[in-house]
Every structure is written in structure tokens, then in C-alpha cells.
Phi, psi and omega in degrees: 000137148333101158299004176264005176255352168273326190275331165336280218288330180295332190281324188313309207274318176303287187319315183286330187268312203289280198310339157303304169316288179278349166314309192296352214239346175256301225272350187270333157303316190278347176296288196313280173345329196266302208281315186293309176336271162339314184299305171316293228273309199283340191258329174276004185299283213308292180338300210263233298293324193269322180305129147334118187276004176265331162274352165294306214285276195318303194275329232251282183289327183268006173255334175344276176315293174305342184278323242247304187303319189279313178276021166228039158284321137327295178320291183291327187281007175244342183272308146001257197314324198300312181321286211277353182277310177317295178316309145343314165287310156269018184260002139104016165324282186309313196272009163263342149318284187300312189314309181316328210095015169280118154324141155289333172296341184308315219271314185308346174290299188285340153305320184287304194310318178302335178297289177296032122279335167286327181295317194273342198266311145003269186321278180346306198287336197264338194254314188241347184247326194246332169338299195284353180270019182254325194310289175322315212282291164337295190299331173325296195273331157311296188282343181278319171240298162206130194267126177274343192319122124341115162216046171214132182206137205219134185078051171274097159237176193183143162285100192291319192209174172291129164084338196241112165279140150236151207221117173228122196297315179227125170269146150232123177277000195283306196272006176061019186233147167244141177228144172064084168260159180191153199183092221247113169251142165234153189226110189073022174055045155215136187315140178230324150186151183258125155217142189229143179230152174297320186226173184185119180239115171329119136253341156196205172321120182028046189227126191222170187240095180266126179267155192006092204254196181190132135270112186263123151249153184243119148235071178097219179314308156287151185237135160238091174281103165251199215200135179186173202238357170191145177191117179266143226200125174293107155253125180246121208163119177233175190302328190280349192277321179238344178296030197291137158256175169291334153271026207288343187264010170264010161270030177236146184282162193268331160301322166296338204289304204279345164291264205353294190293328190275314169289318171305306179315303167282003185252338179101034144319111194280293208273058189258324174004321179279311189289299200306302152345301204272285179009286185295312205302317207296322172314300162315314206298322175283288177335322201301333174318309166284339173258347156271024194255341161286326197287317173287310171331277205302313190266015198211345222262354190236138185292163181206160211255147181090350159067209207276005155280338191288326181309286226286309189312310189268009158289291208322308175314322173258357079039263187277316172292346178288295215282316155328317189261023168250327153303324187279333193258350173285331167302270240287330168265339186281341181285323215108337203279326187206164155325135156324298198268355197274306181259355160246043087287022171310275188309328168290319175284000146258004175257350193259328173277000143312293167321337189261325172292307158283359144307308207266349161295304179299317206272033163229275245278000000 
């Protein structure tokens, strides 16, 4: 036989599975999205009647929907496969594949490439396009709906730099100002000099207006005091630095994400925990594409008795049960008990030795 009459009709059978796949995979986002969208409209009525209706459609829904779309992107890529594989299957499709002499790792190449194209725009969207639409999102619902903001903070200390303590009794972010400040440098873990003010106010990037100060210098034996009634001055620390709210990390890009953490780190910031997480996840969030789209291939991929519900059933569970169990191990880094990253890979590595196990069930059986 021609090898050019085998590989033909397999780029054919590649196309035909990719355009199944992710059609099924678009078309099960635009399904869900229509039924939240309602759910959203019913729980939020009070919001949008008072909101602008060019800020519900434009700042609100349209940043909505890709955020929404992305964090149940597992879901819909195992809801997919299980759907248009089943089908396939009980149309006796597949098993006219395998009869030709197509391999089962054979049949597995154009499910993976679809994976990765779901895998890179996933990773895309999470780590650099919707941070900055959440930004939108956010203000929405601060304003409109329930405001999450942080704009109080009382006891702030913190490490500005190696050596430099900075200490603030009360911030208010309404008025940009903190009161009864104080910024304690050390050289050899001895004070070298203090300064302390009744107020200290944000004026832009690390440019802050301290009022009625006093500075103390040390040198050995000697004090050097001055005095002053206003003095602008570079501190590096800004108000987002101790003002964290609960979602302040899905609005950073994942290059922001890994400075934020790495500078909180050095100053010695405790409660970064939520930023290390979403950190961790989006990566996972991308592996997950890939095992779960063998674990629906692999279950779906053999006709079975009760057909194409049984399949969709025991997607949805594990399914639903991947997000669960990604939701249970992320408390285990908020506890302490293990790593961030330690723990939203859990589930892939244990859904990935599923995976590896109903591949090898299914492409022997």
C-alpha cells in the first residue's frame, strides 16, 4: 500500500477529532456561561438596577464571563472529551479507527494537541489577559455590590529594606495618610537612626509627606536630633503592601504576582499566602488539561452498557471532584501544613496516576 494513502486519511481523522473536541469544548462554555449569567442576573438584581447599564455590560459582564470561563476550564475540557468521545463510540467511529490500524497512542495525539491549545490559552488568560479585566471587575462589585476593599489598617509594621523597620499605628487609604509613624534603620543590628512623625501621607510611587517629625541619629555615644514640620522623602513601601484585601491577587499578572511575593518575602510579610496560591494554581490549572483530557479519552474511548450516560456521569464526578480536591489542598497551604505549590499539585498528581492507569486499561482492553 501507498504510504501516502495511510497518512492522508490519519491528518484527515486528526482534524476531525480536534474540531470535535474543542467545538464540544466551546460549545459546553457557552451552554454553562448562559445558565450563570441568569443565576448572576438573579443574585446581583438589586446591583445592576442601581449600576449604569454600560458599566454592568462593559466593566461587570464582559470581564465576568472569561474569568468565570477559565476557572471551570477543567471542567469543561473533561465534560468535552467525555461528550463528543462517548459519542464517537457508541457510533462505533472509534472502533473503525482502531480496526484501520490506527494505535490507541495514535487515536491519542489529536486529543493532546487540543489539549494544548486549551492548556496555552488557559495559562494566557490567567496569567496576563483577565488580571487586568478583574481590576474592572472588582471596582464593580466594590462599588455596587459589596465592598471588599481594604482601606484600614491598625499596628502595621514592616520591613522596607534590610536594616530599615517601618512601624504605623493607624492607616486610613480614604485620606492616603497614617498616623504616629515611626522608621528605624539598623547597621550591625544596632540602631543607627530614628525617625518618628504624628502623620505620613502616600503621595505617589514610594513618595511619601511626613509631618511633624523628629529624627534621631546615633553615632557611638552621640545623638543627633532634628525637627521639622513637613519632609518629603522616598520610602519603599506602598499602601497595597499592607492594605491586602481577598482578591487583591487575581488582579496581578503572573510576572506581578512573582515580584509581590518575592518583595513581601523580603520584608517579612506573613499573610501573602492567598498571592503564593493563585501563583501555583495557574500552572496547575494548565497541567490539568492535559490529564484530564486522557482520563475522559481513556473512560469513554470503549463502548459500555447504559452507552453515553454513564460515561458523562462518571465525568461529571471526577469532574467535579478534581475542583473539589483542589479547593481541600489549597487550606493545607493556607494552614501551613505543606507549600503552596506542594499543594495545587496534589491533585494533578494524583489524578495523573488515575490517568495513567485508565489509559492502560482502556488501550489493552
Amino acid at each position: 500500500m501507498n504510504p501516502l494513502t495511510v497518512k492522508q486519511p490519519l491528518k484527515i481523522l486528526d482534524l476531525y477529532i480536534i474540531r470535535k473536541f474543542l467545538g464540544t469544548y466551546i460549545f459546553a462554555i457557552i451552554l454553562i456561561l448562559a445558565i450563570t449569567v441568569m443565576f448572576d442576573i438573579n443574585e446581583k438584581l438589586d446591583a445592576f438596577i442601581k449600576a449604569p447599564l454600560e458599566a454592568t455590560l462593559f466593566d461587570y459582564f464582559l470581564n465576568f464571563l472569561p474569568y468565570f470561563a477559565n476557572q471551570f476550564s477543567p471542567l469543561f475540557t473533561f465534560i468535552a472529551v467525555i461528550f463528543f468521545t462517548s459519542k464517537l463510540a457508541d457510533n462505533s467511529e472509534i472502533i473503525a479507527m482502531l480496526s484501520a490500524g490506527m494505535s490507541f497512542p495514535r487515536l491519542l495525539r489529536p486529543y493532546m494537541i487540543s489539549a494544548t491549545v486549551i492548556a496555552v490559552c488557559t495559562y494566557l488568560l490567567s496569567a496576563y489577559i483577565i488580571p487586568p479585566a478583574n481590576v474592572e471587575r472588582i471596582n464593580f462589585t466594590n462599588t455596587y455590590v459589596k465592598n471588599k476593599k481594604v482601606e484600614y489598617g491598625i499596628n502595621i509594621q514592616m520591613q522596607v529594606e534590610p536594616g530599615t523597620i517601618a512601624y504605623i499605628t493607624r492607616y486610613d487609604d480614604k485620606l492616603r495618610t497614617g498616623y504616629k509613624f515611626s522608621l528605624e534603620s539598623f547597621k550591625d543590628k544596632k540602631l543607627v537612626s530614628r525617625l518618628t512623625a504624628q502623620s505620613i501621607r502616600y503621595d505617589s510611587l514610594h513618595n511619601w509627606q511626613v509631618r511633624d517629625y523628629m529624627i534621631r541619629d546615633f553615632n557611638g555615644n552621640r545623638e543627633v536630633i532634628r525637627h521639622g514640620t513637613r519632609l518629603d522623602t522616598v520610602i519603599a513601601m506602598e499602601p497595597r503592601d499592607f492594605l491586602i484585601a481577598s482578591n487583591d491577587h487575581e488582579k496581578m499578572t503572573s510576572p506581578q504576582l512573582n515580584e509581590y511575593i518575592s518583595r513581601q518575602k523580603d520584608r517579612g510579610v506573613a499573610n501573602i499566602k492567598s498571592f503564593e496560591i493563585e501563583y501555583s494554581r495557574r500552572y496547575a490549572m494548565t497541567a490539568a488539561a492535559f490529564i484530564l483530557t486522557l482520563i475522559g479519552m481513556s473512560l469513554s474511548a470503549r463502548k459500555v452498557k447504559g452507552g453515553m450516560g454513564v460515561n458523562i456521569g462518571i465525568g461529571l464526578v471526577l469532574s467535579f471532584s478534581y475542583i473539589l480536591f483542589m479547593t481541600v489542598t489549597s487550606t493545607f497551604a493556607v494552614s501551613g501544613y505543606t507549600s503552596p505549590t506542594v499543594a495545587m499539585w496534589i491533585p494533578n498528581l494524583v489524578y495523573a496516576i488515575i490517568a495513567v492507569i485508565l489509559y492502560r486499561k482502556a488501550s489493552h482492553g
